[in-house]
N, C-alpha and C positions, 0 to 999 in steps of 0.2 A: 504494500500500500504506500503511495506516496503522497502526500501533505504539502504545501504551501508554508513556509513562515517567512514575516519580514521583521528583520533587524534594522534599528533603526538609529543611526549615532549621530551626534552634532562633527558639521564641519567648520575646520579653523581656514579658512580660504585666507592668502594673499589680499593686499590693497588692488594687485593687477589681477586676480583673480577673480575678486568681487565683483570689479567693474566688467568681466568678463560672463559674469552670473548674471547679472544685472540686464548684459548687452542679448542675451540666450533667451532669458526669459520673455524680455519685449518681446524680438522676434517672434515667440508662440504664442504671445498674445496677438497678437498683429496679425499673424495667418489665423488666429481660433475667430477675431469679430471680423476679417474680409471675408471668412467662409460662412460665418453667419450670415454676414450683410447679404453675399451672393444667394445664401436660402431664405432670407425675408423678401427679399425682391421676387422668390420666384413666387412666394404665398400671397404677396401682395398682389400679383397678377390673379392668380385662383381664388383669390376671396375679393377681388375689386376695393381693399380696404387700404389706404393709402397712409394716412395716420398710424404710424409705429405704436402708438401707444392703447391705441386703438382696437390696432391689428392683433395685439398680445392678448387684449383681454377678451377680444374672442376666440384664437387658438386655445387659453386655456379654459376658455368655456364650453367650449365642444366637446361630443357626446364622442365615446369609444370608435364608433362605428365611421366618424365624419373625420376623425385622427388618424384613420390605419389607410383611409382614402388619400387625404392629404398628403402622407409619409411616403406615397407612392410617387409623387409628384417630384420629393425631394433627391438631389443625390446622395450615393454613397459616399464613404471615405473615400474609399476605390477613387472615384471621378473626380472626387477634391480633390485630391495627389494631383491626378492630371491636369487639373486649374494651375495648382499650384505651380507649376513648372511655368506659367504664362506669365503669369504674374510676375515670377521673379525678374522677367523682360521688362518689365513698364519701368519708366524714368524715375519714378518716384517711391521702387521697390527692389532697386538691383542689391541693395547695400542684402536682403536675405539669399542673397548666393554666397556669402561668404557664412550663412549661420549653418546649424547643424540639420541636414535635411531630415533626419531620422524624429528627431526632435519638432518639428516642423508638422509631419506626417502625424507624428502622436497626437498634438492636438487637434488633426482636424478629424482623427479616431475617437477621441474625446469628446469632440462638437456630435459627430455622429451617435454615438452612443446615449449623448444627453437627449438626442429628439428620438431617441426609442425608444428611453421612460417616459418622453413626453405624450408618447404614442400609447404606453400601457398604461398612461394616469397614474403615474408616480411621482411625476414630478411638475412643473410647470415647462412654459417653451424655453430653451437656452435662454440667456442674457449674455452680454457683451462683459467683457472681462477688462479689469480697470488695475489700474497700476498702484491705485491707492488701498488696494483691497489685495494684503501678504498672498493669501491663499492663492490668491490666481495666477501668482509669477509661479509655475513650477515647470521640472522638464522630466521628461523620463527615456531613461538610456537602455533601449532595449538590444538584447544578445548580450549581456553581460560579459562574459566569458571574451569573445570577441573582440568589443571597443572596451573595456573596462578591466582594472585590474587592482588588488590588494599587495601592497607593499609597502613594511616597515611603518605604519601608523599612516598609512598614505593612502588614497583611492585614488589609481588612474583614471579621468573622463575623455572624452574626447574634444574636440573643436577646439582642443589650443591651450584646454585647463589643464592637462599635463598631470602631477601629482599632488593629489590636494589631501592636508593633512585632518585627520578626524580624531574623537575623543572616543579609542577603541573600549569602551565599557561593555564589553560582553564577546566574545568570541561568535565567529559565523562559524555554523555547520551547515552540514548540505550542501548543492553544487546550486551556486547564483544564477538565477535568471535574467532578471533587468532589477533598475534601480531607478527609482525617485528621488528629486532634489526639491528640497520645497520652500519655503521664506516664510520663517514668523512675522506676525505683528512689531516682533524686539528686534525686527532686525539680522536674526540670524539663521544660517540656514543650517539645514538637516538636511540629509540622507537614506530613505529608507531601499532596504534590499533584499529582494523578494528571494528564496531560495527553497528546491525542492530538497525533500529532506526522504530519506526511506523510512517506514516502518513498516514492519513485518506485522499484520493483521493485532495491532492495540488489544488489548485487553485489561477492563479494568479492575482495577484489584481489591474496590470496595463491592459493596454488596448493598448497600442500606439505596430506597429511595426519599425523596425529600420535594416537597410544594414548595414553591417562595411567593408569599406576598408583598408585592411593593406598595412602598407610603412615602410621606415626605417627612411625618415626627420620626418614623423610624424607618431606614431609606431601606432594610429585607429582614421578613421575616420570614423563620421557617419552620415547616410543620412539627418538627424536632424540640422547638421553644428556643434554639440559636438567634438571636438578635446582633443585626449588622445597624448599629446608627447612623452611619455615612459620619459624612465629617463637615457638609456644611459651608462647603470653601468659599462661594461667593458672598455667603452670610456674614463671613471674618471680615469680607475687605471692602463691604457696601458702607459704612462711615467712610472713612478712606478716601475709597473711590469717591464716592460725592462730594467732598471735601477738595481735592483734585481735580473734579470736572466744573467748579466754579471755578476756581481757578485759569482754566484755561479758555472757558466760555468768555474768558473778562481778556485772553490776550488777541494782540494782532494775527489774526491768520496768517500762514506763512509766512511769520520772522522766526528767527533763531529759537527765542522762547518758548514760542509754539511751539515746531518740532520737538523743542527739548519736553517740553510738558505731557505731549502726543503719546512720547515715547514711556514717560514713564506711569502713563495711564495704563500702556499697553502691556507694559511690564508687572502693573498690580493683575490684569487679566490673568496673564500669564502665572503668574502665584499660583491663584485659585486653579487653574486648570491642572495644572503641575500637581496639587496636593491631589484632587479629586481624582487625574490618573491615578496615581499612586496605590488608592485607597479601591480601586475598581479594579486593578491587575490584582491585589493582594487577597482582595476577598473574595473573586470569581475564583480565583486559584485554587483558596483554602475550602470552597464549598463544594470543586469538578473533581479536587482530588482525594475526599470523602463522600463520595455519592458515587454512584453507578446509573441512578434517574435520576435526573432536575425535569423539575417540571414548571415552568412560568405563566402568568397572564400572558394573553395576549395584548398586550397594551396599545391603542392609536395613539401612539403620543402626539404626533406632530395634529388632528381633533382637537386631544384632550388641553393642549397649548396654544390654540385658535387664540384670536385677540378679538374682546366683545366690541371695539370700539367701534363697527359699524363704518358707516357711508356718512355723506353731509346731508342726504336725503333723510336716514333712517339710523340716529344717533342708537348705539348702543348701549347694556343698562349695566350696575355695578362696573364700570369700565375698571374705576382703580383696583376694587376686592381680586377683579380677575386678572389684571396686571401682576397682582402680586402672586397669586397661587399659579400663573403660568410659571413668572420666575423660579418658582420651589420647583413645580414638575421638571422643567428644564434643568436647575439646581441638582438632583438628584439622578441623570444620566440615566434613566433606567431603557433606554434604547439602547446603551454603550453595555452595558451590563449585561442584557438580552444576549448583543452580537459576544461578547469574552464570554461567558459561560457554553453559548452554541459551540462557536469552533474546541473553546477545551475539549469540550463532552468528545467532540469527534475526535481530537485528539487522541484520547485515552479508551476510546471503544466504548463510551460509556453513552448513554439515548437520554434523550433535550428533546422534550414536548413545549408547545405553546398551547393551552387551552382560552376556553371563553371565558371573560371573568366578571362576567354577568352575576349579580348577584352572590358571591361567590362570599360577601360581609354576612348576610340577610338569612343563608342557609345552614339549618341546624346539619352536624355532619354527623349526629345520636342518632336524630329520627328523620330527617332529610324535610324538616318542616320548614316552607320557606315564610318567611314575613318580615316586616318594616320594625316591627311591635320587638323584632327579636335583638335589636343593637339598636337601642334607645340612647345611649353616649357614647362617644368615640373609642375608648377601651375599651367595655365589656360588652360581652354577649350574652344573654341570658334569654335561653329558648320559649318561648309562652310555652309550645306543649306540652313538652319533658321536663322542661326545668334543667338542663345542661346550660352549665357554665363554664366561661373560659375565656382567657384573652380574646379580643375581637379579629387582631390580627394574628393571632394562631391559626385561629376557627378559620380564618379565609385561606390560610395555607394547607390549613387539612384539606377544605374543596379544593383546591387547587390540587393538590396533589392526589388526590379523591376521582379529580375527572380524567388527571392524565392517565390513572391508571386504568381506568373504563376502558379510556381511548385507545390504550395498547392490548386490553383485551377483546376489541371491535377488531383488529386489523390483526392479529397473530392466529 
């Protein structure tokens, strides 16, 4: 059996190096928004909708069925390649002949792929990719093995960056596929490097199953009575941060100050992210590698984190109440949780259900008696028709774990 894992370590680039990072990354933005531009042009033709803004909000209004017609319209990667070699001819685009073609290609593999979630309703239509936004300067070096190479604290890239040094914190195993280079918010860039690894058919070595309910007072609970609190990281640093973003709301946009203030807003984010990793590798770990079933809600996060504030037509109600409990649901990662528990599970041989998590507070797991009447305050449960008692979020991890195993006796 073989596995996917990616390592992932900070690099120390050169001052000619950065600028060199810096010069790559444009480039892939610059072919990712001309190759979008070339597919709003051609939607704009097929929907007669002429207003960009317009135009988006009804691509992502459309029904399933009016999306997979549309998609058909658009090109592939494939043909984008083939644009792209035109392009690099015009006067005002020659300087990407000297960028990394493979890198080039990848994004407009990326554009492609993004209008195929847009196609399955997963996502909204592409957006154009902005140089003030870390995330979207990235490149990816694919053939590893190939253009890239590991030496003495060093990663070879190609297109001119030669040996760039990293902070080796973990040793690679497995044989490298390709590698990602990507740009924080602070400014610094990382490396992540994807690599196939063997195992010989996983088996895991615990026995027990286990439910988990997610909350935000307590970020997992599990049907065991094991209690995960999470840690709360953007709760530490929201005085702070607000304290700092008056701050910088009072300085001149684009002088020195700014920037410098910018950066160290971005640098509190980064805190909190930083602890909340941390806190999400350690505890999916310690729970995939005592269990043999995890079973989870199936959580809509990205629903359950809607923003009520509505239209100018049609004002939305409790805007702030929901402001804030969006911030907790997001706060608590339990998408990221979901995804590191799924792959360990598979990791280790061990089986990862998502069930319904409908009513899952509401129902007795004694006598399977559902009602309102049964979690009357946010801790306890107490059944009206048996009179079973029990933490509230226990009780939801028993059902929880109660349906997954149904589910696996429906399908074995």
């Amino acid at each position: 059996m073989k596995i996917l894992k990616a390592f992932k370590y900070k690099l120390e680039p050169t001052s000619s190096q950065i600028v060199l990072l810096y010069r790559m990354a444009g480039c892939g933005r610059v072919v990712f928004n001309d190759s979008l531009e070339f597919m709003l042009n051609i939607l704009k033709n097929e929907t007669g909708i002429s207003d960009k803004k317009e135009l988006y909000n009804h691509l992502n209004d459309l029904p399933p069925k009016d999306r997979i017609a549309l998609i058909k319209k658009l090109p592939t990667a494939f043909s984008l390649n083939k644009h792209l070699t035109q392009w690099k001819k015009k006067e005002d685009r020659t300087w990407l002949g000297e960028a990394y073609t493979d890198n080039l290609q990848q994004r407009q593999k990326d554009l492609s792929g993004s209008a195929s979630e847009w196609c399955k309703g997963k996502r909204g239509f592409p957006v154009f990719r902005q140089r003030k936004l870390a995330h979207h300067s990235t490149m990816r070096f694919v053939n590893f093995t190939k253009y890239c190479g590991i030496e003495n604290r060093h990663i070879k890239l190609p297109n001119k960056l030669g040996l760039v040094k990293y902070r080796n914190s973990q040793p690679i195993s497995g044989k490298p596929k390709h590698a990602t280079v990507s740009l924080n918010a602070c400014g610094e860039w990382h490396i992540s490097i994807m690599c196939e690894i063997e195992s010989s058919n996983p088996q895991s070595t615990a026995t027990t199953a286990v439910g988990i309910d997610m909350g935000i007072a307590k970020n997992m609970t599990l049907s065991n009575g094991l209690v995960f609190s999470g840690v709360h990281s953007f709760k530490r640093i929201m005085d702070n941060l607000a304290k700092e973003q008056r701050k910088f709301a009072r300085m001149v946009k684009g002088s020195a100050n700014w920037e410098k203030q910018k950066l160290k807003i971005a640098r509190l984010h980064q805190k909190a992210a930083n602890i909340r990793r941390d806190y999400q590798q350690k505890s999916t770990t310690i729970i995939s590698n005592n269990h043999a079933m995890i079973v989870v809600e199936d959580l809509k996060v990205a629903n359950m984190s809607k923003s009520a504030k509505g239209s100018s037509e049609q004002h939305g109600k409790n805007v702030k109440q929901k402001s804030g409990l969006n911030r907790a649901i997001l706060n608590q990662g339990w998408g990221e949780l979901r995804r590191q528990l799924k792959y360990k599970m598979e990791w280790q041989g061990g089986i990862f259900l998502a069930v319904s998590p409908h009513h899952t507070s509401q129902t007795c797991p004694a006598c399977l008696h559902k009602d309102k009447a049964n979690r009357t305050i946010q801790a306890s449960f107490v059944c009206v028709e048996c009179g079973f008692t029990e933490n509230a979020d226990i009780v939801g991890a028993i059902n929880v774990l109660n349906r997954g195993l149904a589910t696996l006796a429906k399908t074995s």
